[in-house]
MOPAC internal coordinates of N, CA, C and O (Angstrom, degrees):
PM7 1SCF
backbone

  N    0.0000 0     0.00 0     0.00 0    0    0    0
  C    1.4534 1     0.00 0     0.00 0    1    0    0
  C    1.5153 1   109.94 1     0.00 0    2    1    0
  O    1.2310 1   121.57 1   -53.47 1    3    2    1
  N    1.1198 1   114.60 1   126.53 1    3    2    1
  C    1.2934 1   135.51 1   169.11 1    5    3    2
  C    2.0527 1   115.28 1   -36.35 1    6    5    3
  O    1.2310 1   107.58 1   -56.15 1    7    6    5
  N    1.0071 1   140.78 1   123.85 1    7    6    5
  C    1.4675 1   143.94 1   142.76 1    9    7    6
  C    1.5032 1   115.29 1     1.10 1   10    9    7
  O    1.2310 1   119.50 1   106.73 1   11   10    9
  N    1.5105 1   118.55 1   -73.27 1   11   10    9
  C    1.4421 1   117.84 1   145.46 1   13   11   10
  C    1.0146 1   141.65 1   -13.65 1   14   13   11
  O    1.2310 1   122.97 1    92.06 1   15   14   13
  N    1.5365 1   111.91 1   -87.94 1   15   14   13
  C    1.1725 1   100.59 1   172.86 1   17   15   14
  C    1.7673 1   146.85 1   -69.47 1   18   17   15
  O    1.2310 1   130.81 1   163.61 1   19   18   17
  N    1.5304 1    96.75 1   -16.39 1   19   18   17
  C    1.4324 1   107.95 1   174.68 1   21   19   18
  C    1.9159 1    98.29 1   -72.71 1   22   21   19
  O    1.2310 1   115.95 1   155.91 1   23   22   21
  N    1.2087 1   125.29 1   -24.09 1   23   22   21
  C    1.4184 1   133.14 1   156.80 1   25   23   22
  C    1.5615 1   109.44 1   -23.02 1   26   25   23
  O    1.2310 1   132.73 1    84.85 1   27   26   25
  N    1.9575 1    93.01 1   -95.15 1   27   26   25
  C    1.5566 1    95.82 1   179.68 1   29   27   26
  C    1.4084 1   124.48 1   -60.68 1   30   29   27
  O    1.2310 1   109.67 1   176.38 1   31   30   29
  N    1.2064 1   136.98 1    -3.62 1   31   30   29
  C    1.4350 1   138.79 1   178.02 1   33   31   30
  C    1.7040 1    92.01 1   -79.05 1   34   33   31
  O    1.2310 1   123.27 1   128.20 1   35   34   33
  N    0.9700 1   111.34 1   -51.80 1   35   34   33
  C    1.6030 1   107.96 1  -162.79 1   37   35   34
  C    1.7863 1   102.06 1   -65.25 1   38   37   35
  O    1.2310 1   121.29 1   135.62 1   39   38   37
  N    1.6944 1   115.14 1   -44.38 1   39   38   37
  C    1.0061 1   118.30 1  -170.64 1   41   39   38
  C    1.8531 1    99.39 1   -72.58 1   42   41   39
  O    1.2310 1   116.70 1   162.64 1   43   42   41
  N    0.7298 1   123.88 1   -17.36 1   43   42   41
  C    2.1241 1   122.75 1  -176.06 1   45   43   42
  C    1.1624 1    97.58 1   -87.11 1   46   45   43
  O    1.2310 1   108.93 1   155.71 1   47   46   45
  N    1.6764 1   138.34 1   -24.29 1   47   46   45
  C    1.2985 1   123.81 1  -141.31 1   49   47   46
  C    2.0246 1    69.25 1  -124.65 1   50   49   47
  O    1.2310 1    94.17 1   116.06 1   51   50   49
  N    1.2222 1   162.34 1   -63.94 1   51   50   49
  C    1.1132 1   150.78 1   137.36 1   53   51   50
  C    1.2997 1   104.01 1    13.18 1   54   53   51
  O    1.2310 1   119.70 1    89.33 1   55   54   53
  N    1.5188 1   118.18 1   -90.67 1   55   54   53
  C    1.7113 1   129.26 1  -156.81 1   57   55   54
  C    1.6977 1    98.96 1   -59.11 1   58   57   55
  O    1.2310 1   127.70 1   143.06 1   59   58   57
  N    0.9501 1   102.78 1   -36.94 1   59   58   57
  C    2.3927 1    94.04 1   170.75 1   61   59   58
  C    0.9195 1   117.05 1   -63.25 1   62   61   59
  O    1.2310 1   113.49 1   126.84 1   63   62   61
  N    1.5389 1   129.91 1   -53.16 1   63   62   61
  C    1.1153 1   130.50 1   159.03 1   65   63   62
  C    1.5884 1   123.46 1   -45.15 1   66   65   63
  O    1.2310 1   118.94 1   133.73 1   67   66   65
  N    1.3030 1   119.63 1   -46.27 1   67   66   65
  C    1.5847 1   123.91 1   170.10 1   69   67   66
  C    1.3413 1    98.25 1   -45.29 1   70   69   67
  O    1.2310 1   122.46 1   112.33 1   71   70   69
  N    1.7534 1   112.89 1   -67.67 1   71   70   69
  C    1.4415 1   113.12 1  -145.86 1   73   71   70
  C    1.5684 1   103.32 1   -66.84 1   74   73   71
  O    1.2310 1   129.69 1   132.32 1   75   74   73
  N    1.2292 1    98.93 1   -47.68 1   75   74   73
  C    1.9580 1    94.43 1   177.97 1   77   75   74
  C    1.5681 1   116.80 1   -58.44 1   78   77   75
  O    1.2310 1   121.38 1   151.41 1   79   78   77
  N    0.9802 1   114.96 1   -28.59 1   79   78   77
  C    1.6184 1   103.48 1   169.55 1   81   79   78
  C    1.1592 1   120.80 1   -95.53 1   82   81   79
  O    1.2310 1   113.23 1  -164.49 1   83   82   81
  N    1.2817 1   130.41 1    15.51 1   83   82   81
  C    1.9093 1   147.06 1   121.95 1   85   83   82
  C    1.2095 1   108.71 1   -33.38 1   86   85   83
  O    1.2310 1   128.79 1   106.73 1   87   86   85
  N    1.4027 1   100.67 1   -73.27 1   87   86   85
  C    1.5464 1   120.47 1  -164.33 1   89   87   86
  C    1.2192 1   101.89 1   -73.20 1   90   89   87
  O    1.2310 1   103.75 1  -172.24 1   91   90   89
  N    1.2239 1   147.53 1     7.76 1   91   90   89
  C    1.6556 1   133.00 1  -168.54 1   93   91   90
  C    1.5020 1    78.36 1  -124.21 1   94   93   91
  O    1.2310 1   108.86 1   124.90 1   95   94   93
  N    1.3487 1   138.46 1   -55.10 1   95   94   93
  C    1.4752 1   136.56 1  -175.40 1   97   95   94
  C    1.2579 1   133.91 1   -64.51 1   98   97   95
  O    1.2310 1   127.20 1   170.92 1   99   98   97
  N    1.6548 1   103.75 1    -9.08 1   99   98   97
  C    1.5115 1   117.80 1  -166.23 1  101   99   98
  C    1.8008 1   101.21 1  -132.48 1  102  101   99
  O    1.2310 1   102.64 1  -166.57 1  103  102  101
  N    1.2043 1   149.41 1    13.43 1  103  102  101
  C    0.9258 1   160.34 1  -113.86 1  105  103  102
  C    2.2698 1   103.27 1   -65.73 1  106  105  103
  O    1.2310 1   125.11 1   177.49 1  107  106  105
  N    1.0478 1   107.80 1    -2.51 1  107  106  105
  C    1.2275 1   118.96 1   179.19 1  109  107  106
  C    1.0074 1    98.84 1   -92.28 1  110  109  107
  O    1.2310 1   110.26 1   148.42 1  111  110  109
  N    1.4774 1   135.90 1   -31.58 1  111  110  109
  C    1.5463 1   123.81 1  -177.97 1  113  111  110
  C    1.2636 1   119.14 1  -130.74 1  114  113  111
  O    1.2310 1   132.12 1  -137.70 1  115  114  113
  N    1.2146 1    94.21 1    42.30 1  115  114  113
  C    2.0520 1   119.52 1  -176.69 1  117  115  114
  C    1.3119 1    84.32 1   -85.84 1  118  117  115
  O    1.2310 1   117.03 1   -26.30 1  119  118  117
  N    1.3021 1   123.26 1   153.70 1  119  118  117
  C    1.5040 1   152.80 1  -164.11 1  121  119  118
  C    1.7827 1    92.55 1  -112.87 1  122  121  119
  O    1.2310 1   112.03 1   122.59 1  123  122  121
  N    0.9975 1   132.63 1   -57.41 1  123  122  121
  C    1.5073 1   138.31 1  -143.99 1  125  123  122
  C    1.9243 1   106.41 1   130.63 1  126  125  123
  O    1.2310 1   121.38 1   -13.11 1  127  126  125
  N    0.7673 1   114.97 1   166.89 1  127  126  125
  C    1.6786 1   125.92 1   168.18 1  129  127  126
  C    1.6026 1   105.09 1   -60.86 1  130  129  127
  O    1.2310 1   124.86 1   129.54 1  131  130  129
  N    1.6767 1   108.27 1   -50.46 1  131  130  129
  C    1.5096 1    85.65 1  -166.52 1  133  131  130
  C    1.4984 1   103.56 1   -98.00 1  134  133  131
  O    1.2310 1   110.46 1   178.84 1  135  134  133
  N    1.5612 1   135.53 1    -1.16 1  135  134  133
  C    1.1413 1   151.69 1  -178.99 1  137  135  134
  C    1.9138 1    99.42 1   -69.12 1  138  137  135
  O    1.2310 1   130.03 1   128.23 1  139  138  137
  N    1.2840 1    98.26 1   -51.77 1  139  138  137
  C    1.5973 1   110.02 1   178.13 1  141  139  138
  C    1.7723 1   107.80 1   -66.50 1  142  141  139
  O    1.2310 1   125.35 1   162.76 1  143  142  141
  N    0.9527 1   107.33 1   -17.24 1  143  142  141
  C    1.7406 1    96.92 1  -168.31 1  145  143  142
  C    1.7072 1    85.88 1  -100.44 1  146  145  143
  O    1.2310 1   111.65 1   127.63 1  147  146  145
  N    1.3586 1   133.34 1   -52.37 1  147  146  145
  C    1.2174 1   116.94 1  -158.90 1  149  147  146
  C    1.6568 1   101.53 1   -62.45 1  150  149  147
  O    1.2310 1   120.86 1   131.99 1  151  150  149
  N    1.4566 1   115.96 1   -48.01 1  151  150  149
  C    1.7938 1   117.28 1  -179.87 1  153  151  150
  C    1.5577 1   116.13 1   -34.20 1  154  153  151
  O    1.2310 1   133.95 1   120.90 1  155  154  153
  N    1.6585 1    90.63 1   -59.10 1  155  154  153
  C    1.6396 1   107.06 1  -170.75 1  157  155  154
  C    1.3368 1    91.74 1   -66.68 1  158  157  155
  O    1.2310 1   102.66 1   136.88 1  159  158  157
  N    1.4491 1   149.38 1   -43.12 1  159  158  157
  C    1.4731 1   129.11 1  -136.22 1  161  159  158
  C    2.2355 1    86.13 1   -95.30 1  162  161  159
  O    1.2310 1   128.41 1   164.90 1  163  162  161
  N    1.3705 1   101.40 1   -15.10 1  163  162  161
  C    1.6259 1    96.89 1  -170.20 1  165  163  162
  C    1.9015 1    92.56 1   -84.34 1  166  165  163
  O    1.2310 1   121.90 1   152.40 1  167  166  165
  N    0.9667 1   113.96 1   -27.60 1  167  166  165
  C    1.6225 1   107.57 1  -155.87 1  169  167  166
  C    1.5105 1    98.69 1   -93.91 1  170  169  167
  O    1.2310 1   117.99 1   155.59 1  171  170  169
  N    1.6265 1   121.43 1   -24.41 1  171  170  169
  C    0.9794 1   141.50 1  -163.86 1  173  171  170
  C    1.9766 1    86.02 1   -82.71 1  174  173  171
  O    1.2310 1   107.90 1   135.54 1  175  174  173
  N    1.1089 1   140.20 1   -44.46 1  175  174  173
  C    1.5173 1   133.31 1   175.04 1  177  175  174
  C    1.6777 1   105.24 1   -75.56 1  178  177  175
  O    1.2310 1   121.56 1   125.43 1  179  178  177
  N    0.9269 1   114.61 1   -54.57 1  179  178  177
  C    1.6445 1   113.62 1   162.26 1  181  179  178
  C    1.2238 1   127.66 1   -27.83 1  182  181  179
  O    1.2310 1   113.27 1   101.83 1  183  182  181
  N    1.3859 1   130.32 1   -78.17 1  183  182  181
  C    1.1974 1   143.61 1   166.58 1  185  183  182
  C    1.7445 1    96.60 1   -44.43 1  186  185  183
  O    1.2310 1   115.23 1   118.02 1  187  186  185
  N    1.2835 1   126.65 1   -61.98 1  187  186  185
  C    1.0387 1   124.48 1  -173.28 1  189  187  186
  C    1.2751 1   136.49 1   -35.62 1  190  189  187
  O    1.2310 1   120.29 1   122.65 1  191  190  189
  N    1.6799 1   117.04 1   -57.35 1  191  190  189
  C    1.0145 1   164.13 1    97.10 1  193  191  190
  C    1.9937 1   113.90 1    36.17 1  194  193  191
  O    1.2310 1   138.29 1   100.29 1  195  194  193
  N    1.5480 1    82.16 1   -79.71 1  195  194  193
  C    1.3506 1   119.32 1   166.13 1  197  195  194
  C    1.7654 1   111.25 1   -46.78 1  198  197  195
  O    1.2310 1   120.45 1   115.64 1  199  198  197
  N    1.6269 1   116.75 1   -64.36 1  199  198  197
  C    1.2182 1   114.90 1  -151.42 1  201  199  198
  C    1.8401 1    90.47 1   -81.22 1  202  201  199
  O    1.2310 1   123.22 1   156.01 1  203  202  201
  N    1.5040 1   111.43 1   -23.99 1  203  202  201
  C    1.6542 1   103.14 1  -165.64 1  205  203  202
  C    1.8359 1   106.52 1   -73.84 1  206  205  203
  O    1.2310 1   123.11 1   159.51 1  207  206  205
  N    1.3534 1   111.63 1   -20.49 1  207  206  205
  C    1.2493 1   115.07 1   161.26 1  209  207  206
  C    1.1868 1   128.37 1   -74.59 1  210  209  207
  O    1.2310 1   113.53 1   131.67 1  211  210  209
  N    1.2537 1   129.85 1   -48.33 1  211  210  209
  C    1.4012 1   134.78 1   156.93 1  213  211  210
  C    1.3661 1   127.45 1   -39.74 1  214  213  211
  O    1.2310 1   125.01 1   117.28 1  215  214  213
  N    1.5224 1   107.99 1   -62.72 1  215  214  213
  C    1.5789 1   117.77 1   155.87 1  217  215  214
  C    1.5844 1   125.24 1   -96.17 1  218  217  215
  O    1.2310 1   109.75 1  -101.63 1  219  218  217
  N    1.3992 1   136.83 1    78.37 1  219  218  217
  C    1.1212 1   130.42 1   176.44 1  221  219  218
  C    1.7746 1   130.24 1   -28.88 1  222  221  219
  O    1.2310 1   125.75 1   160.37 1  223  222  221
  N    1.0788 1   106.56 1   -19.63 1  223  222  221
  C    1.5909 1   130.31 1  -179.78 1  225  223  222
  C    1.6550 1   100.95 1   -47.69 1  226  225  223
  O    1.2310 1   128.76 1   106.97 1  227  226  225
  N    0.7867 1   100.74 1   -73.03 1  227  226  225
  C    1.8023 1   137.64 1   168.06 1  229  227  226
  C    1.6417 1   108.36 1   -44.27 1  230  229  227
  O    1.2310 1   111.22 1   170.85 1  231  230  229
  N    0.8958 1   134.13 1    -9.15 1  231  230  229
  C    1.6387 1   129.18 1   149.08 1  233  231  230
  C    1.3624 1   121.23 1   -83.51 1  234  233  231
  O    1.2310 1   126.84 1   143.20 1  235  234  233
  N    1.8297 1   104.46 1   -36.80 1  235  234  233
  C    1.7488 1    95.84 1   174.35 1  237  235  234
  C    1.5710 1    80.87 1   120.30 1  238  237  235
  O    1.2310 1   130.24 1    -2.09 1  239  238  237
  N    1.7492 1    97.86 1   177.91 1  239  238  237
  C    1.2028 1   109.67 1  -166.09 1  241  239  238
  C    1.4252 1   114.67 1   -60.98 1  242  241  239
  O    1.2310 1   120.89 1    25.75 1  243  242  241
  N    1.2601 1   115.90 1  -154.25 1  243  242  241
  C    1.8762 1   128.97 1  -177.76 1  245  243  242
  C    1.1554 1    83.46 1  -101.80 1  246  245  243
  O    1.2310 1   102.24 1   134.31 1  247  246  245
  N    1.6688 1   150.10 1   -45.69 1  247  246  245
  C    1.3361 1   144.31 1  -167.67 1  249  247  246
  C    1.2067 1   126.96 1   -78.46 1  250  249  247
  O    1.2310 1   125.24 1  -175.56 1  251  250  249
  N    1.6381 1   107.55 1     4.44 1  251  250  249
  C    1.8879 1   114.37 1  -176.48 1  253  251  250
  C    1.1318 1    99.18 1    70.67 1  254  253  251
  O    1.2310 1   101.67 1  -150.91 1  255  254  253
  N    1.0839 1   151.04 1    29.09 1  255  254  253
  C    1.6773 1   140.60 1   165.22 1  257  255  254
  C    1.6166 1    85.88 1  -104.44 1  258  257  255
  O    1.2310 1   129.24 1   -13.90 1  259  258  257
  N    1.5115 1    99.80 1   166.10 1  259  258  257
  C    1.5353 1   105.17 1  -162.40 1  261  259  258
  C    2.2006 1    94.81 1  -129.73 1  262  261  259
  O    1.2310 1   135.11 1   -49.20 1  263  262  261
  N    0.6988 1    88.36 1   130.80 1  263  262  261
  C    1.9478 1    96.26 1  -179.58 1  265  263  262
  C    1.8542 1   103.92 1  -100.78 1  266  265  263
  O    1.2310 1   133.14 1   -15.79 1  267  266  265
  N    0.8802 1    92.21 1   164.21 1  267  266  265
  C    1.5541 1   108.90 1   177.70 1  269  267  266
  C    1.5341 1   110.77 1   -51.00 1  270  269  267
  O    1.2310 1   120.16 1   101.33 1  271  270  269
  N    1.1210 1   117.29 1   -78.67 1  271  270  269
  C    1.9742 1   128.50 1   161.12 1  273  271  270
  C    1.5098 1   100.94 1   -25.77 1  274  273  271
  O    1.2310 1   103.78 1    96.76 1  275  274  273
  N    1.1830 1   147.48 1   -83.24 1  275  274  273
  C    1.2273 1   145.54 1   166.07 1  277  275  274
  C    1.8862 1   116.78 1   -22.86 1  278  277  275
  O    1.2310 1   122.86 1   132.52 1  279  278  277
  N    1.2741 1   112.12 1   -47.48 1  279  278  277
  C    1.7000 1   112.65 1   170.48 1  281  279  278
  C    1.1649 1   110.69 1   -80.54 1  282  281  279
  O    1.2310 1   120.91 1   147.27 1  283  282  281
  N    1.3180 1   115.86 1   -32.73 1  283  282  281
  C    2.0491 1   107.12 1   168.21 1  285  283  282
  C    1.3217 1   122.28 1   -73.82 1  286  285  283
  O    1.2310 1   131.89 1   157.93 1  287  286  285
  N    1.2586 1    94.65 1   -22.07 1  287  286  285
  C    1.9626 1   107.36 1   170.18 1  289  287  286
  C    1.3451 1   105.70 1   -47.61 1  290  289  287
  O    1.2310 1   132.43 1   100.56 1  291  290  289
  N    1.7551 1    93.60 1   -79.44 1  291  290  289
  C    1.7115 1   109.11 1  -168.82 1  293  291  290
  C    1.5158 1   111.89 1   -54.56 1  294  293  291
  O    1.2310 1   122.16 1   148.63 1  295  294  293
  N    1.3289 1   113.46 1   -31.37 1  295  294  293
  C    1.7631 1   110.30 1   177.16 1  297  295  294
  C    1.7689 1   105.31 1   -71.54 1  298  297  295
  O    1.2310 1   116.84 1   135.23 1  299  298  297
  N    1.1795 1   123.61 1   -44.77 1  299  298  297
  C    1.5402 1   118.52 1  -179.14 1  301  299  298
  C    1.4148 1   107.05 1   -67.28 1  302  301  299
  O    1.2310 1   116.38 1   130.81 1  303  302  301
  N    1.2836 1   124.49 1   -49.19 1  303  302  301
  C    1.4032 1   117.63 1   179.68 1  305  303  302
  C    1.8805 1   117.02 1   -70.65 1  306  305  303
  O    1.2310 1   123.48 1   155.85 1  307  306  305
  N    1.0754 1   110.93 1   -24.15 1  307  306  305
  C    0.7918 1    99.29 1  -175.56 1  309  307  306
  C    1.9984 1   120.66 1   -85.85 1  310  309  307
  O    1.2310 1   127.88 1   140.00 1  311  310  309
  N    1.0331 1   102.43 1   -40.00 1  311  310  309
  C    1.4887 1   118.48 1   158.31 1  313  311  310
  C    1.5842 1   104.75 1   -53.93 1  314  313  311
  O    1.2310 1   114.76 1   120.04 1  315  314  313
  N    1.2516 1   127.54 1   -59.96 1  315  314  313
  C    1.4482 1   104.93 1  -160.41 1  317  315  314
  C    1.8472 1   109.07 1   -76.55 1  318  317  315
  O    1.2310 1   125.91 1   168.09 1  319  318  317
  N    1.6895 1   106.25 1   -11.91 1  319  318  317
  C    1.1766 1   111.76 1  -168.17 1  321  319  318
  C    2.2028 1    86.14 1   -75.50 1  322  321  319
  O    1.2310 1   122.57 1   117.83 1  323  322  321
  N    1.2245 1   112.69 1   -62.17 1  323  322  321
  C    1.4660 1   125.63 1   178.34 1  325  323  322
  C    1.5571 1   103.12 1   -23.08 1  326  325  323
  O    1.2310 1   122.84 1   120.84 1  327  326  325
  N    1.4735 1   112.16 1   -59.16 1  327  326  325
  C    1.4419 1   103.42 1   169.23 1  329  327  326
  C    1.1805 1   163.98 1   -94.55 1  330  329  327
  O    1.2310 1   130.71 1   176.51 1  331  330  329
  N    1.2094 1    96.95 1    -3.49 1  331  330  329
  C    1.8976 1   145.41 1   149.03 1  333  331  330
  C    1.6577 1    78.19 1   -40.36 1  334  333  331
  O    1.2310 1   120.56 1    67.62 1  335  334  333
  N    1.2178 1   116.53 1  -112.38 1  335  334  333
  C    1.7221 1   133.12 1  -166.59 1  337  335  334
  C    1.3955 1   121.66 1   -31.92 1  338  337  335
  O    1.2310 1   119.43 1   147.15 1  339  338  337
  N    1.6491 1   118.69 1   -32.85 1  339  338  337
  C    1.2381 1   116.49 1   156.50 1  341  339  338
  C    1.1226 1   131.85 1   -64.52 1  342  341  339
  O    1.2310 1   116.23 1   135.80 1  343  342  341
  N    1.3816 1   124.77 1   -44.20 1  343  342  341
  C    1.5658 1   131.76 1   146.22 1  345  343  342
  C    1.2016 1   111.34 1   -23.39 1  346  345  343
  O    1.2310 1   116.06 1   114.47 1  347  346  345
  N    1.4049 1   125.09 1   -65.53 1  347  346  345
  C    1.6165 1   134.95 1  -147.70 1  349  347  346
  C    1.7741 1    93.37 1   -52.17 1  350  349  347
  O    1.2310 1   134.24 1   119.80 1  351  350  349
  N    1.5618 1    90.06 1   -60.20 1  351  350  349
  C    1.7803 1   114.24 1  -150.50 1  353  351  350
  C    1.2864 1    86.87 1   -73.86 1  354  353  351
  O    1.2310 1    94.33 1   139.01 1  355  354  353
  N    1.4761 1   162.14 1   -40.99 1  355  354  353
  C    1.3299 1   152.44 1   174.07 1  357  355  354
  C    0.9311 1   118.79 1   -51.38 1  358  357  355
  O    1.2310 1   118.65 1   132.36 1  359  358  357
  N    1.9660 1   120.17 1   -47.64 1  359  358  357
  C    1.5439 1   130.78 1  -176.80 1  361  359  358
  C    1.5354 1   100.65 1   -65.16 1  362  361  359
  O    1.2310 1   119.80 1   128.31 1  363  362  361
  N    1.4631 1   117.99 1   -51.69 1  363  362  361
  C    1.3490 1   122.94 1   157.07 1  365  363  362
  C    1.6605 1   125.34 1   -38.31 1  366  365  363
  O    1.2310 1   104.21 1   126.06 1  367  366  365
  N    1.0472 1   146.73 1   -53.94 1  367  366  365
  C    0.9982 1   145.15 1   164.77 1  369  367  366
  C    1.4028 1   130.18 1   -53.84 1  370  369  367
  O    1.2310 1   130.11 1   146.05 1  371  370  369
  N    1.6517 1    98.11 1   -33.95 1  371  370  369
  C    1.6956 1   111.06 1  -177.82 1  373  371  370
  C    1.5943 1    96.66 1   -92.06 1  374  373  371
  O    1.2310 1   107.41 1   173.65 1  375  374  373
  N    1.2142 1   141.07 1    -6.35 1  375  374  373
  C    1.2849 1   148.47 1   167.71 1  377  375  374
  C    1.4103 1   112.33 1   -64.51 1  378  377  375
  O    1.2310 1   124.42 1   121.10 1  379  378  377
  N    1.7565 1   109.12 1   -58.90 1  379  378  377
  C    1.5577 1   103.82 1   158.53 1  381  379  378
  C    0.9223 1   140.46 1   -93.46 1  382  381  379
  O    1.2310 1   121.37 1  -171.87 1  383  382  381
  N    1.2442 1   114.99 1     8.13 1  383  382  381
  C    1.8405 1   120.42 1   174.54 1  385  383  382
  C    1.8467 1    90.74 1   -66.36 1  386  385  383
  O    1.2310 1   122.54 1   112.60 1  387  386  385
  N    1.6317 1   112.74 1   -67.40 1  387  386  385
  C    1.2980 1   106.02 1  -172.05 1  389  387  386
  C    1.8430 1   122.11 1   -59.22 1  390  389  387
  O    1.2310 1   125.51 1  -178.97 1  391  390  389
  N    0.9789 1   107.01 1     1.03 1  391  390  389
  C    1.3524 1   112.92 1  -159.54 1  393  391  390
  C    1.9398 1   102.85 1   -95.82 1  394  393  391
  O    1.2310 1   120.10 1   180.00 1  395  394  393

């Protein structure tokens, strides 16, 4: 498997985990179980995405082999990005439910 793609797998399977433990900690702006995994697993490639461009470090070597710093990258960014976005879209949602 390619550098890439073991990337976004790590960063989707990160951002679910982010977003569901949003939603289990924040219970007002919990999405549902599978509402929380799709948010977190989208924000969780985003952020991801995001930080490996910003910081090149965080993609891994020039040779597509992937180092340790590079898998803690994509797992931190990608989780906090997962729950960053689940938040958003919950506070959002509970904004117009009452509204």
């Amino acid at each position: 498997m390619s550098a890439t793609i073991i990337n976004l797998i790590i960063q989707i399977i990160a951002g679910a985990v982010g977003g569901n433990a949003i939603g289990s900690a924040s219970k007002n702006i919990s999405l549902g179980g599978l509402g929380n995994t799709i948010a977190g697993a989208l924000g969780g490639i985003g952020l991801g995405q995001l930080g490996g461009a910003v910081i090149p470090m965080l993609q891994g070597a020039a040779d597509g082999s992937l180092d340790i710093g590079a898998i803690i990258g994509q797992i931190v960014g990608g989780g906090v990005g997962g729950g960053i976005l689940t938040a958003i879209i919950g506070a959002i949602k509970n904004g117009m439910a009452k509204a």
